[in-house]
C-alpha positions as CSV (number, residue, x, y, z in Angstrom):
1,X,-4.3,-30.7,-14.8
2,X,-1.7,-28.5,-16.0
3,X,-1.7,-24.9,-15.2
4,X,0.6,-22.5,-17.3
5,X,-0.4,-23.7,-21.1
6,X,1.6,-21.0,-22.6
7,X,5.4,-20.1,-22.0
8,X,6.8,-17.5,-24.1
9,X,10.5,-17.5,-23.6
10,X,13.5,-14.6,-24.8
11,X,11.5,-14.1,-28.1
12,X,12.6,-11.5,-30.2
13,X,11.6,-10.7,-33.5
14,X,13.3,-7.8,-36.3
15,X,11.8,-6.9,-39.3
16,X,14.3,-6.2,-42.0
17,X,16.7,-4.0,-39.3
18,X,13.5,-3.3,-37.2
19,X,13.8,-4.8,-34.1
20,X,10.3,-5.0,-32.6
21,X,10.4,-7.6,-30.0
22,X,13.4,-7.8,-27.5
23,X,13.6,-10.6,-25.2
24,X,10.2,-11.1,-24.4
25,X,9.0,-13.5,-21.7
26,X,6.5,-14.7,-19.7
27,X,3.6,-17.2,-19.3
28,X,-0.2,-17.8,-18.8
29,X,-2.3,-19.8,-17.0
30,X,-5.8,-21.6,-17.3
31,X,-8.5,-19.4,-16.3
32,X,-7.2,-16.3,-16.6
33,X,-7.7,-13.7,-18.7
34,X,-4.0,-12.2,-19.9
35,X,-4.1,-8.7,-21.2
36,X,-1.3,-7.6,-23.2
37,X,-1.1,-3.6,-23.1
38,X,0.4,-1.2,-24.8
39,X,0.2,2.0,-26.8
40,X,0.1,1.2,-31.3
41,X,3.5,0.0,-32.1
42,X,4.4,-1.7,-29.5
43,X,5.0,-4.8,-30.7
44,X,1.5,-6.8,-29.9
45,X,0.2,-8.1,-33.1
46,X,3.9,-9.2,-34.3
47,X,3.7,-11.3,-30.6
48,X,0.4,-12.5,-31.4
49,X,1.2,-13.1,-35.4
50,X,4.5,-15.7,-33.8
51,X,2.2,-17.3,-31.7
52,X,0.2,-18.8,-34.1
53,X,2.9,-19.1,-36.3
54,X,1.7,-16.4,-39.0
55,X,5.3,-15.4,-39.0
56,X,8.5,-17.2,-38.4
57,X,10.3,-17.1,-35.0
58,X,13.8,-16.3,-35.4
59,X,15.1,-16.2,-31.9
60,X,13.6,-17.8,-28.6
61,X,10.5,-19.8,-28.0
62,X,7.0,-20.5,-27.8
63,X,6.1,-23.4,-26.1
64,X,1.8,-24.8,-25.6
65,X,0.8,-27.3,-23.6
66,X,4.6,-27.9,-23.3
67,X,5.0,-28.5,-27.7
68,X,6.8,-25.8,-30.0
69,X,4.1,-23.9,-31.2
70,X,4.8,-24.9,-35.1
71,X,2.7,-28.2,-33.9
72,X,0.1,-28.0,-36.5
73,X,-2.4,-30.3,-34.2
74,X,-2.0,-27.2,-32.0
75,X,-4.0,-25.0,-34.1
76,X,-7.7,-26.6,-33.3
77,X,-6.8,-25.5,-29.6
78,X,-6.4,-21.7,-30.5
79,X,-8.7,-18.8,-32.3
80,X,-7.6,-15.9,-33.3
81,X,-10.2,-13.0,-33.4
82,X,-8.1,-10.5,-35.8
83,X,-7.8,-6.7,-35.7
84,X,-8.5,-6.8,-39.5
85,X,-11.8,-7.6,-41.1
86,X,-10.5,-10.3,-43.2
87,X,-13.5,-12.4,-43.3
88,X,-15.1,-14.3,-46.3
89,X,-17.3,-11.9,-48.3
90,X,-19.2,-14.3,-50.4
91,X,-20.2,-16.1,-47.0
92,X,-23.2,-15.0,-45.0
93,X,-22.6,-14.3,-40.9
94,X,-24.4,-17.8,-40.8
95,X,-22.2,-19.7,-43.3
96,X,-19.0,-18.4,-41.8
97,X,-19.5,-19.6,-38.5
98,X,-21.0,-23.0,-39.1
99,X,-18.1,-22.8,-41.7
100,X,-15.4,-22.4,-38.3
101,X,-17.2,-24.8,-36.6
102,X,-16.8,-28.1,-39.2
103,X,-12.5,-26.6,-39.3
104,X,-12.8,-27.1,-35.7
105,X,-14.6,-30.5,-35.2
106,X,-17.0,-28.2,-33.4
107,X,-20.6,-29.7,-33.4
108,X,-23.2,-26.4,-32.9
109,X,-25.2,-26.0,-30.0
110,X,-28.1,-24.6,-31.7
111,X,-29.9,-23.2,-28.8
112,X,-26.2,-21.3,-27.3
113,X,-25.9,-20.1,-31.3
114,X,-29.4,-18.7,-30.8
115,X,-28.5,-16.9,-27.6
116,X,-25.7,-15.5,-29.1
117,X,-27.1,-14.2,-32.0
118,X,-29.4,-12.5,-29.7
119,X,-27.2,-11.2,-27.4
120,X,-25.6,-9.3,-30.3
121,X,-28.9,-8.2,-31.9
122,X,-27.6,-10.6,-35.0
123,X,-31.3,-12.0,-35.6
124,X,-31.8,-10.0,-38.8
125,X,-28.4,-9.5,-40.4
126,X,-27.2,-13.2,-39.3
127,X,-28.1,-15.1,-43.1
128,X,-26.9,-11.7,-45.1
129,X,-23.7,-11.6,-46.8
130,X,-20.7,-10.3,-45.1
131,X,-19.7,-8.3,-47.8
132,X,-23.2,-6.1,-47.1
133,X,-21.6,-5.8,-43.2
134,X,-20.7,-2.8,-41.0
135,X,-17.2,-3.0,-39.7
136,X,-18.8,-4.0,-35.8
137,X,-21.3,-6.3,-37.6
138,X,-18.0,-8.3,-38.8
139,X,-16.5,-8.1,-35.1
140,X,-19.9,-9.1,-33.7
141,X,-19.7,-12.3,-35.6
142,X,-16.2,-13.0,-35.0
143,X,-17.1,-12.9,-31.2
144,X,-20.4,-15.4,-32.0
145,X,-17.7,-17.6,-33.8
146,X,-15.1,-17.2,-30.8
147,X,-17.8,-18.2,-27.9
148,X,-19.6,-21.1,-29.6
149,X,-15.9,-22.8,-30.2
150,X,-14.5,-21.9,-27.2
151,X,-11.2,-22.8,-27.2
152,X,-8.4,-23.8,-25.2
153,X,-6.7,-20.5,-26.2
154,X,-8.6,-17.6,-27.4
155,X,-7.0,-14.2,-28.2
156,X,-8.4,-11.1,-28.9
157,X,-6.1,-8.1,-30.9
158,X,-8.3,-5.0,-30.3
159,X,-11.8,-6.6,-31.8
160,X,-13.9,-5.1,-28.9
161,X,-13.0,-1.7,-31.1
162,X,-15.7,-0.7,-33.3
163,X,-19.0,-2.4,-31.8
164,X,-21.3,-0.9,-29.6
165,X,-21.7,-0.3,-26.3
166,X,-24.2,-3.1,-25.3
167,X,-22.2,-5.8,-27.7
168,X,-18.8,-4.8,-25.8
169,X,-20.3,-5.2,-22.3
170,X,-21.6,-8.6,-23.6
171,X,-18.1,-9.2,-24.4
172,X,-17.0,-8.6,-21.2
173,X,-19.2,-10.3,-19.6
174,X,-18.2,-13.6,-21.7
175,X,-14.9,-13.5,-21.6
176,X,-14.8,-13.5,-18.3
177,X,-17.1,-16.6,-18.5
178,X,-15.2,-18.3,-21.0
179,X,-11.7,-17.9,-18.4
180,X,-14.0,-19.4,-16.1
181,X,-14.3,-22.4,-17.9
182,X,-10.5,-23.1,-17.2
183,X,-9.9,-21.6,-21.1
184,X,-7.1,-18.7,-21.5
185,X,-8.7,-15.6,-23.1
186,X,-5.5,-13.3,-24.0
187,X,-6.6,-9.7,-24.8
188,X,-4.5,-7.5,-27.0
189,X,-5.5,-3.8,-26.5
190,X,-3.9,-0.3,-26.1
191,X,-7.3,0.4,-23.7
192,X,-5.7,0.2,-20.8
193,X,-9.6,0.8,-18.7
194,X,-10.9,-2.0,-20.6
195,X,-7.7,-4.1,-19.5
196,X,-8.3,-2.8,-16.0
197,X,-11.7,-4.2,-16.2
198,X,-11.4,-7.1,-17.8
199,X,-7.9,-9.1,-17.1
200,X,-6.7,-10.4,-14.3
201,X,-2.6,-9.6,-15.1
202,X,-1.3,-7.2,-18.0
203,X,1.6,-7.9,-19.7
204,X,2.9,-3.8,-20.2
205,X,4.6,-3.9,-23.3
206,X,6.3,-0.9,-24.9
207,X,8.7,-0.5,-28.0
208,X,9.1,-4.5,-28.4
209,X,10.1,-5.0,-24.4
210,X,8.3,-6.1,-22.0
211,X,8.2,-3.4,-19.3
212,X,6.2,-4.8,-16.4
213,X,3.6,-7.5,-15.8
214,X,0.8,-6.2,-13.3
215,X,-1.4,-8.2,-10.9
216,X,-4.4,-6.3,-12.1
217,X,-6.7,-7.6,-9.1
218,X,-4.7,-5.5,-6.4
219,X,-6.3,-3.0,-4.7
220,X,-6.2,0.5,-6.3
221,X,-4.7,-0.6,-9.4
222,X,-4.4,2.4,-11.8
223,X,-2.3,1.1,-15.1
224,X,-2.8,4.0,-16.1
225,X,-0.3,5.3,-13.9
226,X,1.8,2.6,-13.7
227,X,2.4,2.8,-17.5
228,X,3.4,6.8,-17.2
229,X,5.8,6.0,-14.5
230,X,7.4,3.5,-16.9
231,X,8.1,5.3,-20.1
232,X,8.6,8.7,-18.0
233,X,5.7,10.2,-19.6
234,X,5.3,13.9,-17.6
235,X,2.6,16.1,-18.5
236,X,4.3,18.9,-18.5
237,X,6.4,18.0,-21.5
238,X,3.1,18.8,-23.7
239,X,2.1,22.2,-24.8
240,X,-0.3,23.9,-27.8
């Protein structure tokens, strides 16, 4: 069985005069969870957005399970769990994800849907609209829909924002297990604790470049830190 499933080569990407990825490049493995870091602006959801071919990549590649990534059988092997809450109103929580899982050839495991309807303390919101939803609500069922498909390629761009503290720790917890299951979970986030905590590299990416890629299982690993040292960010420079 293969093991690198994604290979992102010299990609770069301008909008209008913009430039906001330069030369990017590297690659990810089964099993692992990939965190992509960096602070707002930095270029990660215009990566993500080429990957699943939202936008249209001028310059470089993007190659998965060894195809260009414009392969439209492809796209049953990814999810994408959006920043945005851009999920079907008129559907209830319920709908939407049996809804994902018919687009996906996906037959329900009833009793894992039950569990994870539990685990997010969905039980009583679960057959009411979305429309009547709370922003984490919306997330939480995003994350039901992402671990009953559980694809080959899952990516995450900052949905663990916004829910609580007992539904994020699930989410941890998960992901992890979903990586575990030979699956790539690639996690988009300018947290770089969480990313501490939850990946195994980090991609450090800052104004469209990317500036290092961290072995986040090392000993002592503070990217914190490691992200000051590489933009030259000093303390001192900041007063009030």
């Amino acid at each position: 069985m293969e093991k690198s499933i994604l290979e992102i080569n010299n990609l770069s990407y301008a909008y209008d005069k913009t430039k906001v990825l330069d030369n990017v490049a590297f690659q990810c493995n089964r099993g692992e969870v990939l965190v992509i870091a960096g602070p707002n602006g930095s270029g990660k959801t215009t990566l993500i957005k080429l990957l699943f071919g939202l936008l249209d990549n001028k310059k470089g590649s993007i190659k998965i399970f060894g195809s260009d990534n414009t392969d439209i059988s492809l796209k049953k092997k990814m999810y994408y769990l959006s920043s945005e809450n851009i999920l079907p109103q008129f559907l209830t929580g319920d709908e939407y994800v049996r809804m994902m899982c018919r687009l996906y050839d996906i037959k329900i495991d009833e009793e894992k849907y039950k569990k994870l309807i539990s685990y997010y303390a969905m039980e009583h919101r679960i057959n009411h609209l979305i429309e009547n939803y709370s922003h984490g609500m919306v997330k939480k069922i995003q994350l039901i829909t992402a671990f009953i498909l559980q694809s080959e390629i899952t990516v995450v761009d900052e949905t663990l924002n916004g829910i609580d503290i007992e539904a994020k720790e699930v989410s941890k917890i998960l992901f992890r297990k979903l990586a575990e299951k030979d699956k790539l979970v690639i996690m988009c986030t300018h947290d770089l604790e969480l990313a501490e905590k939850l990946g195994n590299r980090a991609i450090l990416l800052y104004k469209g470049t990317v500036k290092d890629i961290v072995n986040l299982k090392e000993k002592d690993c503070n990217l914190t830190e490691i992200f000051k040292n590489l933009v030259g960010f000093k303390e001192s420079d900041y007063e009030i």
